[in-house]
Residue frames as qw, qx, qy, qz and C-alpha x, y, z in Angstrom:
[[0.470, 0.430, -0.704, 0.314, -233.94, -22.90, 61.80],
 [0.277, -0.304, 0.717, -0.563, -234.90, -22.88, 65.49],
 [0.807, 0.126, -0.039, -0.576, -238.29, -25.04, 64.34],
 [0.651, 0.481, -0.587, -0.010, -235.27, -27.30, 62.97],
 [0.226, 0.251, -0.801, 0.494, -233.32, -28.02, 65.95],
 [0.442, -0.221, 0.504, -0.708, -236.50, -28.29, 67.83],
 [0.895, 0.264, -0.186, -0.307, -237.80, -31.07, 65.42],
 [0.761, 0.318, -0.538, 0.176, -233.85, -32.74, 65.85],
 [0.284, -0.638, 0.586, -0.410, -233.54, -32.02, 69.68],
 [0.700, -0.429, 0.528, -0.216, -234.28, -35.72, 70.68],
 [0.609, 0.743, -0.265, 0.081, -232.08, -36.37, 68.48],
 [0.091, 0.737, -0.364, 0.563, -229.51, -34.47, 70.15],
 [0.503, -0.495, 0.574, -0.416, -230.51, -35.29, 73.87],
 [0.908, 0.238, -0.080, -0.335, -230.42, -39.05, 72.78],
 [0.755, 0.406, -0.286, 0.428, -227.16, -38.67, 72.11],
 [0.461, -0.843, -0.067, 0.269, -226.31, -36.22, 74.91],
 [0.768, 0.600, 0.002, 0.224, -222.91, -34.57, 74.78],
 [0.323, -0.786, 0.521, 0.079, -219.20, -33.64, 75.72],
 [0.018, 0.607, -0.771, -0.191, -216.65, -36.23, 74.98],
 [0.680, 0.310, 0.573, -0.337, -219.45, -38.67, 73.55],
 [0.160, 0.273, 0.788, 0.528, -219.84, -40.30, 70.03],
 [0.111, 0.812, 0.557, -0.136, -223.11, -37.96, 70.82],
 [0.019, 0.673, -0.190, -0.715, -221.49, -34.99, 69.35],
 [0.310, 0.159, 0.851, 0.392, -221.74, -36.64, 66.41],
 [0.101, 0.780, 0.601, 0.138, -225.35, -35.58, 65.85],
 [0.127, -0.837, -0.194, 0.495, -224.59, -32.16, 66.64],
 [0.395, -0.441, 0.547, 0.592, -222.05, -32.17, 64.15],
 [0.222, 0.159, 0.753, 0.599, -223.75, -33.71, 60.96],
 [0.150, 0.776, 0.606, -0.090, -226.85, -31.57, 62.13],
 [0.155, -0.799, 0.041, 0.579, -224.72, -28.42, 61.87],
 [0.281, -0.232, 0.700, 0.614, -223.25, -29.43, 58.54],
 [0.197, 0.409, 0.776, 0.438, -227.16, -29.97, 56.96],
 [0.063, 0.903, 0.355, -0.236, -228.27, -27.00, 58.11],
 [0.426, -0.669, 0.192, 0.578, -225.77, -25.77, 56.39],
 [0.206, -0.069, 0.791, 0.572, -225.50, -27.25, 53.34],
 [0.215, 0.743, 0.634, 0.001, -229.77, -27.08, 53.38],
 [0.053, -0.870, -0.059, 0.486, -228.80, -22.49, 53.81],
 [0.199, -0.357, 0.548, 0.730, -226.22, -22.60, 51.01],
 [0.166, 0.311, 0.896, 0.270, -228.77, -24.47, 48.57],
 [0.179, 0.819, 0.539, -0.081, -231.68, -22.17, 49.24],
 [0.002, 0.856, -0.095, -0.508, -229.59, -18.88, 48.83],
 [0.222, -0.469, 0.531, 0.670, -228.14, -20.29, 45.55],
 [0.220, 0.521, 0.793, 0.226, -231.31, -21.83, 44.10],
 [0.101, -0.824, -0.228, 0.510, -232.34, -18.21, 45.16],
 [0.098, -0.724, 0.246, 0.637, -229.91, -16.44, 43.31],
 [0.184, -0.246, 0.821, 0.481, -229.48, -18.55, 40.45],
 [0.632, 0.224, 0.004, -0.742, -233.28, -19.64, 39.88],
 [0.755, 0.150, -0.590, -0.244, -232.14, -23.06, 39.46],
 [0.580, -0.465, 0.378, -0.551, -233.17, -25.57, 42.17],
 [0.954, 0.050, -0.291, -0.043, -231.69, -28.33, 41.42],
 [0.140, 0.660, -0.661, 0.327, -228.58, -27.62, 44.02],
 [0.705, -0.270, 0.483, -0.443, -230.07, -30.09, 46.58],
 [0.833, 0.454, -0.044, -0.314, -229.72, -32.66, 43.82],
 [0.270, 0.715, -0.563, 0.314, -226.33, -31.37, 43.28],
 [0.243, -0.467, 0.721, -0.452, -225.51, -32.41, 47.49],
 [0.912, -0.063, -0.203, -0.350, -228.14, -35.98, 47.08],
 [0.937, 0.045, -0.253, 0.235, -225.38, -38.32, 46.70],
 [0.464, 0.601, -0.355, 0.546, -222.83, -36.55, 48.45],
 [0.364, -0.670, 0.248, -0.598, -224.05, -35.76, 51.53],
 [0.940, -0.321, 0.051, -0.101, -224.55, -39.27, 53.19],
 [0.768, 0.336, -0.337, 0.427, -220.67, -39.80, 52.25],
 [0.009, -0.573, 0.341, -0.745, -219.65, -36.92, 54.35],
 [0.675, -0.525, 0.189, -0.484, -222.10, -37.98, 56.87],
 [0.968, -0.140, -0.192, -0.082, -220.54, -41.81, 56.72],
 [0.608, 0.458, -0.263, 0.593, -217.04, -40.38, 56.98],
 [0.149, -0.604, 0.253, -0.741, -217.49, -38.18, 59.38],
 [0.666, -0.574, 0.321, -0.352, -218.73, -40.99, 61.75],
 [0.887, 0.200, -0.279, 0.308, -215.95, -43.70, 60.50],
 [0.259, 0.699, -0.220, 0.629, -213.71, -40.85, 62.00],
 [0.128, -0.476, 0.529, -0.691, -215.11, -39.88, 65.21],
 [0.719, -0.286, 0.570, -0.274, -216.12, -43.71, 66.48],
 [0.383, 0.501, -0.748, -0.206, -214.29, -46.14, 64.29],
 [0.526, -0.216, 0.803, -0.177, -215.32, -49.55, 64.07],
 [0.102, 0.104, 0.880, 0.452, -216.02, -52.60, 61.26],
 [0.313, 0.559, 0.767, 0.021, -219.84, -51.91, 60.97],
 [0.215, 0.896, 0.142, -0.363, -219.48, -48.51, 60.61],
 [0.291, -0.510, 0.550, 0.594, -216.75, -49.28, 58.49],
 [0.266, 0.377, 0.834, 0.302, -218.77, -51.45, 56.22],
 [0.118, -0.776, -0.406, 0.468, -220.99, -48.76, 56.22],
 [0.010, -0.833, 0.192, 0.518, -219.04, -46.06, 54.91],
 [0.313, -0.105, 0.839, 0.433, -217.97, -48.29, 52.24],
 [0.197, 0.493, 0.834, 0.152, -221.38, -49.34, 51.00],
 [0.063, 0.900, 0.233, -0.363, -222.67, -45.20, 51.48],
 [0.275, -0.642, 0.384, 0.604, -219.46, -44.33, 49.40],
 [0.194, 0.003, 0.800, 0.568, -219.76, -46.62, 46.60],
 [0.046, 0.744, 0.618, -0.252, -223.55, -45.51, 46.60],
 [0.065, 0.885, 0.083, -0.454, -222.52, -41.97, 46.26],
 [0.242, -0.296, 0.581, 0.718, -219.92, -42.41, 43.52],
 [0.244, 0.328, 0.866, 0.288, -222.55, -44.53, 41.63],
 [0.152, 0.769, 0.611, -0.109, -225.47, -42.32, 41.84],
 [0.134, -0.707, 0.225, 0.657, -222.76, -38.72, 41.83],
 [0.350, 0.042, 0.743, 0.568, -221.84, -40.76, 37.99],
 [0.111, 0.663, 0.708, 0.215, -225.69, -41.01, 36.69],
 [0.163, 0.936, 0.290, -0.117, -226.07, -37.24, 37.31],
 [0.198, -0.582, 0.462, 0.639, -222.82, -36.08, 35.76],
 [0.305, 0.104, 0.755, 0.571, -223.42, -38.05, 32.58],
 [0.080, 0.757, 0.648, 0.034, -227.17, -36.21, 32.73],
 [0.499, 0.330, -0.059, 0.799, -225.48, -33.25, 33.10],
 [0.397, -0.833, -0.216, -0.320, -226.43, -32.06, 36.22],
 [0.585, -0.586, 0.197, 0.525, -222.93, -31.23, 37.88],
 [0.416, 0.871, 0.047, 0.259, -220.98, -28.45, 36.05],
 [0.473, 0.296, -0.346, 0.755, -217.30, -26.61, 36.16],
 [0.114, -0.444, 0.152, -0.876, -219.26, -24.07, 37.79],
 [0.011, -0.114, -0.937, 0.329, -220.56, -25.63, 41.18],
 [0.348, 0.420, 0.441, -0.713, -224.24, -23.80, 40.83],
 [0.430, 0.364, -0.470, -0.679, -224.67, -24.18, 37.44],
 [0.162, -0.002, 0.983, 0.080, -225.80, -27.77, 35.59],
 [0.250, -0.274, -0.660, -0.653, -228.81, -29.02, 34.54],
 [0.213, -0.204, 0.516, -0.804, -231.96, -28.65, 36.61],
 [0.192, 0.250, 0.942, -0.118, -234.06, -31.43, 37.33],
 [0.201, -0.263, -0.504, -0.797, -237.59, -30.35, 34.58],
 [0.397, -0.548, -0.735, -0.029, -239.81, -30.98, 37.57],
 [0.315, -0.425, -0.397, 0.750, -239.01, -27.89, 39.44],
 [0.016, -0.071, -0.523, -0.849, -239.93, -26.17, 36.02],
 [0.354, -0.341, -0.692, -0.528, -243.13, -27.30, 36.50],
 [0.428, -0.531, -0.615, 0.395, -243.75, -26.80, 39.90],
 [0.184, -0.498, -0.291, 0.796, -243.49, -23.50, 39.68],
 [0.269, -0.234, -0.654, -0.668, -246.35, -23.43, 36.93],
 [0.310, -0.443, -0.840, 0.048, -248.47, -24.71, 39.69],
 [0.065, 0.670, 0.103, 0.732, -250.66, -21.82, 40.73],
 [0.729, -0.662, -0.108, 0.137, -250.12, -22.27, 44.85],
 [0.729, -0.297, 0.094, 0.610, -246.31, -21.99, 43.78],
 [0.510, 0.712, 0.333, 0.348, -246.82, -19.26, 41.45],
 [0.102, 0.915, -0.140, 0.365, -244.43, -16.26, 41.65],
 [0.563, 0.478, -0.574, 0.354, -241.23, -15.52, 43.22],
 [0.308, -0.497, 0.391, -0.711, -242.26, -15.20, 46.75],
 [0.866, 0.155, -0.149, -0.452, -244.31, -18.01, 46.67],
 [0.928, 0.180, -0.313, 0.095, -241.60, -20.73, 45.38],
 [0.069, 0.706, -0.459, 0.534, -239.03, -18.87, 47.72],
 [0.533, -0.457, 0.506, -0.501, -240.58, -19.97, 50.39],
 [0.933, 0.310, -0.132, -0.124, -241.05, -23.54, 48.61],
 [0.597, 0.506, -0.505, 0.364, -237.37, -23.76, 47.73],
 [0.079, -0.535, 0.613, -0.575, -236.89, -22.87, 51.76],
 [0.750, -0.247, 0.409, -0.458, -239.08, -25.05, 53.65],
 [0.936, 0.117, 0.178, -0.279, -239.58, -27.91, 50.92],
 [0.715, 0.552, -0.309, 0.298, -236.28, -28.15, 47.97],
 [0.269, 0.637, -0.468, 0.551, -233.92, -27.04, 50.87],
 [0.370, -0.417, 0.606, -0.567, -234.59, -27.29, 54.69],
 [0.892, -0.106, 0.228, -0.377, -236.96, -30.66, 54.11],
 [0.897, 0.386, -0.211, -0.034, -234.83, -32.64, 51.49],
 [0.247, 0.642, -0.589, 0.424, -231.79, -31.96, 53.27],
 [0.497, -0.307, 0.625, -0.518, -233.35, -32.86, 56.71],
 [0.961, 0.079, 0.110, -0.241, -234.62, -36.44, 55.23],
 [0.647, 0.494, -0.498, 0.300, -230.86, -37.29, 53.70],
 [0.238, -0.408, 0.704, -0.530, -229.67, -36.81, 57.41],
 [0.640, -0.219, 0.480, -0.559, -232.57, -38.74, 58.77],
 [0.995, 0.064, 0.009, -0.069, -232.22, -42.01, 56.55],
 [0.528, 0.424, -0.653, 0.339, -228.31, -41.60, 57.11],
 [0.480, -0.594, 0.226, -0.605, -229.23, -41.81, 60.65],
 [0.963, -0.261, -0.016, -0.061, -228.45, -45.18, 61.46],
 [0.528, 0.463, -0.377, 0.604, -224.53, -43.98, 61.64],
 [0.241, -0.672, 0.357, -0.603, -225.61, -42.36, 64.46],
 [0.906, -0.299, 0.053, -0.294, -226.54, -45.60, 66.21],
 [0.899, 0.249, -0.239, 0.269, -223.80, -47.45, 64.83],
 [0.155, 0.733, -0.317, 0.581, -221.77, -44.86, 66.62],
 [0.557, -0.441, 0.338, -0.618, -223.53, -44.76, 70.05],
 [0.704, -0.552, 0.391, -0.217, -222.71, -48.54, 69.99],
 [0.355, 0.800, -0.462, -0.144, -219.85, -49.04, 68.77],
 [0.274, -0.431, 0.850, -0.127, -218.97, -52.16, 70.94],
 [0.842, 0.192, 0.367, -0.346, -221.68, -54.25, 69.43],
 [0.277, -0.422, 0.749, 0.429, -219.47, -56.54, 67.09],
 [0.419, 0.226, -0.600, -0.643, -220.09, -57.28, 63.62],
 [0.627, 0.039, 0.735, -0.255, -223.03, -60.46, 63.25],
 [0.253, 0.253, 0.794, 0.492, -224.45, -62.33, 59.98],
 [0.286, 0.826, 0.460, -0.154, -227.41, -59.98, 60.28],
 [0.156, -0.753, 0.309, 0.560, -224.54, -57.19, 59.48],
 [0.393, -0.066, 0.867, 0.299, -223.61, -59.90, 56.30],
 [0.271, 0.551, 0.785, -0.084, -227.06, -59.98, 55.32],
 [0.076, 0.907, 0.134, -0.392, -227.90, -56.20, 55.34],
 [0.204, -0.606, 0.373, 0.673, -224.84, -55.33, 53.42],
 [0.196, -0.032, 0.823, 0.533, -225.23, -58.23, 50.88],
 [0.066, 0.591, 0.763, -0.251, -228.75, -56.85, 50.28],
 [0.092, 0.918, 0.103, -0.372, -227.76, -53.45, 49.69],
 [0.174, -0.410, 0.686, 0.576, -225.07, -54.41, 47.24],
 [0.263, 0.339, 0.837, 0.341, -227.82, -56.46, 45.10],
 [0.266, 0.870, 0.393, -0.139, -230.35, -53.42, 45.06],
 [0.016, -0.785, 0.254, 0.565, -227.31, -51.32, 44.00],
 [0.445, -0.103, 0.826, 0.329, -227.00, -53.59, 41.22],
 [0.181, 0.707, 0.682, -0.043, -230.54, -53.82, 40.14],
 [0.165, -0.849, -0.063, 0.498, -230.38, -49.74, 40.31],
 [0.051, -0.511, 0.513, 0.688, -227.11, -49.25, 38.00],
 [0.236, 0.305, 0.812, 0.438, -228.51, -51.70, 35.36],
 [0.219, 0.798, 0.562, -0.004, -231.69, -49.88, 35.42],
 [0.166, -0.812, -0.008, 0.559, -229.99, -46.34, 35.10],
 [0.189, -0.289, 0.706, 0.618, -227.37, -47.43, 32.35],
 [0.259, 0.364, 0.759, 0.473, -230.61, -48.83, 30.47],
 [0.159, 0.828, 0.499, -0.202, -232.55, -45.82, 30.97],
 [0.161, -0.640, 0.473, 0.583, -229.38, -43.47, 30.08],
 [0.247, 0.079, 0.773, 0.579, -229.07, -45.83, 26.60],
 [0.210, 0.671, 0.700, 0.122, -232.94, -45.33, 25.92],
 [0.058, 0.895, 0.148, -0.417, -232.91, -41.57, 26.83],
 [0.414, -0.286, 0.685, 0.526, -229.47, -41.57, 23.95],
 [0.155, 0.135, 0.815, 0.542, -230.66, -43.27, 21.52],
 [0.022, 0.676, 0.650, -0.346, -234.38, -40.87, 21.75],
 [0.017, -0.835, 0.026, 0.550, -232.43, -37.63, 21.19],
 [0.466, -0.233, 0.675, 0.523, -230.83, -39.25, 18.12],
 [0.515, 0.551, 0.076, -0.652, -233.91, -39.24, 16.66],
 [0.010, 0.367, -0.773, -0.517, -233.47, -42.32, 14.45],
 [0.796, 0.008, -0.358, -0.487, -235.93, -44.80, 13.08],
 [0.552, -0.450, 0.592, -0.376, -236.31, -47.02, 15.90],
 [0.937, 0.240, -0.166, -0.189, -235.09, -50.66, 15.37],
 [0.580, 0.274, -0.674, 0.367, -233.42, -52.89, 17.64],
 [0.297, -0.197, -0.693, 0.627, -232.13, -51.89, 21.07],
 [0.095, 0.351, 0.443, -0.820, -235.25, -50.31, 22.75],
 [0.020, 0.003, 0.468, 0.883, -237.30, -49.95, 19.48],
 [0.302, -0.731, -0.592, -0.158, -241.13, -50.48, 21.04],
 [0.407, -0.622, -0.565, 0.357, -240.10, -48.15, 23.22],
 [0.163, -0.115, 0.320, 0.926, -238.79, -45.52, 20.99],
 [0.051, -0.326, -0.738, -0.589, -242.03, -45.78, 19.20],
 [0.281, -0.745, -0.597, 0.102, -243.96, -45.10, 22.48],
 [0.181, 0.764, -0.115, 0.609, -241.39, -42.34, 23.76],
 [0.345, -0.750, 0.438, -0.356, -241.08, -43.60, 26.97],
 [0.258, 0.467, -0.846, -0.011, -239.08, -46.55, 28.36],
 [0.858, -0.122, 0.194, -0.459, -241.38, -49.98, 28.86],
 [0.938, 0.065, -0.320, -0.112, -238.45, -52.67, 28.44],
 [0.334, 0.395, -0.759, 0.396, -235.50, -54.47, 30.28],
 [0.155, -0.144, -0.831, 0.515, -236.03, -53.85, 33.82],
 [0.328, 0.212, 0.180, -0.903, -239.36, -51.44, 32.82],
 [0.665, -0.236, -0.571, -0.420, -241.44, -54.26, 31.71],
 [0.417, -0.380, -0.795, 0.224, -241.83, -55.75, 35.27],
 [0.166, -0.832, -0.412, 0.331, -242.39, -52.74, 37.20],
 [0.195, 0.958, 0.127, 0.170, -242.62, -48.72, 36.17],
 [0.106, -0.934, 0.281, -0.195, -239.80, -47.41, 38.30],
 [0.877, -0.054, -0.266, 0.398, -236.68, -50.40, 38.97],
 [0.459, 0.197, -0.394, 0.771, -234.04, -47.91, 39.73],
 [0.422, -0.586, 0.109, -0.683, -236.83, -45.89, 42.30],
 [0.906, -0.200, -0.313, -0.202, -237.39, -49.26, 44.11],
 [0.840, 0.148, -0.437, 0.284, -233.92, -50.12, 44.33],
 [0.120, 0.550, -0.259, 0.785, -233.12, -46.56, 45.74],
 [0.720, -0.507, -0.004, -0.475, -236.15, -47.05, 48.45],
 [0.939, -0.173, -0.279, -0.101, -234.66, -50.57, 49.29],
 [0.630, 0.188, -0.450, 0.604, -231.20, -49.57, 49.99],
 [0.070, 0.267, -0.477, 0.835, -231.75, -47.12, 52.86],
 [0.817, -0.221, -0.294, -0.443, -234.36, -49.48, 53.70],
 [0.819, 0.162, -0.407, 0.371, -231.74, -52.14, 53.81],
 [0.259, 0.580, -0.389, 0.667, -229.47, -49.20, 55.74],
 [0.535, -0.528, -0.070, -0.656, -231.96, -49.05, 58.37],
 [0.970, -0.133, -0.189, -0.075, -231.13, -52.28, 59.71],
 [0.523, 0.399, -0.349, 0.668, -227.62, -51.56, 60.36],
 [0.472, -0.557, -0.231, -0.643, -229.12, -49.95, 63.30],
 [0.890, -0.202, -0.226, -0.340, -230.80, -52.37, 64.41],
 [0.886, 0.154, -0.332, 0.286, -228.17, -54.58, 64.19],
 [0.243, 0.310, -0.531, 0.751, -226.11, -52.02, 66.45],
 [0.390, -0.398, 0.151, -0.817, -228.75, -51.20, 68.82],
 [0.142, 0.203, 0.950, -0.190, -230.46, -54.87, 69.49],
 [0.286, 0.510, 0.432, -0.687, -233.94, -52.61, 68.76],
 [0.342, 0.320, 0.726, 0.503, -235.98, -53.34, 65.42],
 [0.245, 0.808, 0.360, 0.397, -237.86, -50.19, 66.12],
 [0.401, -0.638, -0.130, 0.644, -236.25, -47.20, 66.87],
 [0.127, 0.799, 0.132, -0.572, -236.38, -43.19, 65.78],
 [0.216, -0.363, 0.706, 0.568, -233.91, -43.94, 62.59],
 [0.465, 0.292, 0.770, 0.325, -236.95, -45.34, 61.02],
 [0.289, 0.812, 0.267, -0.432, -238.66, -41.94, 60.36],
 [0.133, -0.531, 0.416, 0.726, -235.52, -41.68, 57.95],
 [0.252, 0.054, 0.933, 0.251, -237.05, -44.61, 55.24],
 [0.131, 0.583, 0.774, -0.209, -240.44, -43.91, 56.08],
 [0.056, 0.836, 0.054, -0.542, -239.95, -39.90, 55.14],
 [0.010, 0.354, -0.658, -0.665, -237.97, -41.21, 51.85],
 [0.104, 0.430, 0.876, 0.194, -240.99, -43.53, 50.32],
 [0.205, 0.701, 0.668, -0.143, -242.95, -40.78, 50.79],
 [0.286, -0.637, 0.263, 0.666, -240.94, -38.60, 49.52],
 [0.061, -0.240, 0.802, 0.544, -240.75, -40.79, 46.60],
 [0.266, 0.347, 0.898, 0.052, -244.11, -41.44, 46.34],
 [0.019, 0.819, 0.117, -0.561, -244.65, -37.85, 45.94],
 [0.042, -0.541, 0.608, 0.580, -242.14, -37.35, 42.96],
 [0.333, 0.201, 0.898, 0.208, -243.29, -40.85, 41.57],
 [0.282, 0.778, 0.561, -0.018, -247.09, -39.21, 40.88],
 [0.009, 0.747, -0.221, -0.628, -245.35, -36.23, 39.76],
 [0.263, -0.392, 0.732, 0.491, -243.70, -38.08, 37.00],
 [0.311, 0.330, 0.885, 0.107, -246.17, -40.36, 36.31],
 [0.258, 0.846, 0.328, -0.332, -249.16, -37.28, 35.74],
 [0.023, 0.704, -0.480, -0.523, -246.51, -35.44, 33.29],
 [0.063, -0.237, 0.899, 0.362, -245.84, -38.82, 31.24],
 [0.400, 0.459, 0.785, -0.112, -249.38, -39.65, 30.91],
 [0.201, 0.848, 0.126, -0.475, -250.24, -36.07, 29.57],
 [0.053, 0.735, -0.440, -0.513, -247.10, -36.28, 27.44],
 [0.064, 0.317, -0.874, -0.362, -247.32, -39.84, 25.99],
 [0.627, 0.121, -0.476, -0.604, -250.46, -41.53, 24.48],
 [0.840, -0.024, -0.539, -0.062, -249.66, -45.35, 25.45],
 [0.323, 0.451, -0.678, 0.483, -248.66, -44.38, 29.03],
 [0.518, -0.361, 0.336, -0.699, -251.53, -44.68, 30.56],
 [0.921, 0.096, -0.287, -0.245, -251.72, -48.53, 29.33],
 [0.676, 0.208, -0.652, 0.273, -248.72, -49.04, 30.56],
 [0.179, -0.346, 0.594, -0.704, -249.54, -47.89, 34.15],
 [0.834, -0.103, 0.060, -0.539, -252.55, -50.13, 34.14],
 [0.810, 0.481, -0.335, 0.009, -250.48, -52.58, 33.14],
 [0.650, 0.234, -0.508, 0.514, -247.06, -52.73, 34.69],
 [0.512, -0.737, -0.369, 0.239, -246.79, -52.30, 38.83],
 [0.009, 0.919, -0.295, 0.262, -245.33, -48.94, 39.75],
 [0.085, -0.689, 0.671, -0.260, -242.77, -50.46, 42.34],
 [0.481, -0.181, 0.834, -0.201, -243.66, -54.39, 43.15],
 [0.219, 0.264, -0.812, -0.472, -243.65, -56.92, 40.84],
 [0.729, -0.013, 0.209, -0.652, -246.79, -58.86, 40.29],
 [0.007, -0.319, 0.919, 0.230, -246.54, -62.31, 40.10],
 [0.377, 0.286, 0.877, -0.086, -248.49, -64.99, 38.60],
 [0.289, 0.738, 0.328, -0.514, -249.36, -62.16, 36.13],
 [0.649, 0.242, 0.284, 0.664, -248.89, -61.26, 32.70],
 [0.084, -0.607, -0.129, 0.779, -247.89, -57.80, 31.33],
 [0.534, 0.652, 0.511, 0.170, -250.15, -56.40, 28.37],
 [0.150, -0.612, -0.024, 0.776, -248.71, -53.57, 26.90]]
């Protein structure tokens, strides 16, 4: 923890503090170290480590609320809007997956943690403990802060009035959330109609045949709804900007620490689906993982 606050002091002194929109940071830092301590002692107790999962789409709400509250103005209003409808959307897709239960610790648990702790570095309970603490808990928690992080800015200048870049940014992050739900809703239909187990024929039916999903938005590029995710708190990032006047500034470590985040998870996925499906390795050769190749065709 102390490693923590020493990693988020200039943060903190950034913001300074007393009767400052800089409490802020103190605030939402006290709330993920919180929420990071609950997660590890119930992934702990429970053996399922998907609570961080559980807090994904939730947290940035809290965090956008919490500074709509304590420095109120239209960008951060927009803001908290766009983070809200974000979190409903994405809070949906893992309820219908069933990874939110009556019981708040319970649900499903993401099948990659399963496997991670196959991996013989992670092997045994000590081992992934310390995993679950540093990496599933204290890191994942401490990257959600850092790409909500442009709230803080938006805070700390609060007089900067709304501009077309503000316009821009939003209407940007409303088309990748688009892009996103389609891709989810068609991956949700494909996973469906999979478990049905029927003779495959119609909606999705080359891809039934393969076992994994290579049409709609998953014929142009491997991962649409990863992309979209990357792009919006890409997009977010700018919001910033837009408050600050500054195109670079510390907020970006949030973005930068999610892509790689996600590029991490991506080769996870990908190594698992190759192993598990015959024709998947054609289709990685084939179809871009996250940018769309143009002037190309796609062989599958």
């Amino acid at each position: 923890m102390t490693t923590l606050f020493f990693m988020l002091s200039p943060v903190c002194s950034f913001f300074g503090t007393g009767n400052h929109p800089g409490q802020l940071s103190g605030i939402c830092i006290t709330i993920m170290i919180t929420a990071a301590l609950v997660c590890f002692v119930v992934g702990e107790i429970t053996s399922n480590y998907s609570q961080v999962d559980k807090l994904w789409s939730l947290m940035p709400v809290i965090y956008s609320l919490i500074a709509l509250i304590y420095s109120p103005n239209p960008r951060l209003l927009i803001m908290c809007i766009l983070v809200t409808t974000w979190g409903i959307r994405l809070s949906y897709n893992l309820h219908r997956k069933g990874g939110y239960n009556i019981v708040p610790w319970k649900g499903e648990e993401d099948y990659r943690w399963k496997i991670m702790r196959q991996q013989p570095l992670l092997k045994g309970r000590i081992r992934f403990g310390m995993f679950n603490l540093f990496f599933i808990s204290f890191y994942q928690h401490m990257v959600i802060f850092l790409f909500c992080s442009p709230l803080l800015l938006a805070a700390k200048y609060r007089d900067q009035g709304l501009t077309p870049f503000d316009i821009l940014i939003a209407f940007l992050i409303l088309v990748f959330l688009v892009i996103e739900t389609i891709a989810d809703n068609q991956q949700f239909r494909f996973q469906k109609l999979k478990k049905q187990n029927k003779p495959s024929g119609g909606l999705f039916a080359e891809s039934l045949k393969k076992g994994f999903l290579s049409e709609g938005l998953w014929r142009f590029v491997r991962h649409p709804n990863f992309v979209s995710e990357q792009a919006i708190w890409i997009c977010f990032y700018f919001f910033g900007v837009a408050a600050s006047g500054k195109w670079i500034n510390w907020t970006l470590a949030g973005p930068a620490l999610l892509v790689l985040l996600f590029m991490g998870s991506t080769a996870l996925t990908e190594n698992i689906s190759s192993k598990k499906y015959p024709g998947y390795e054609a289709y990685r050769n084939n179809v871009p993982k996250f940018f769309l190749r143009l002037f190309s065709s796609h062989k599958q």
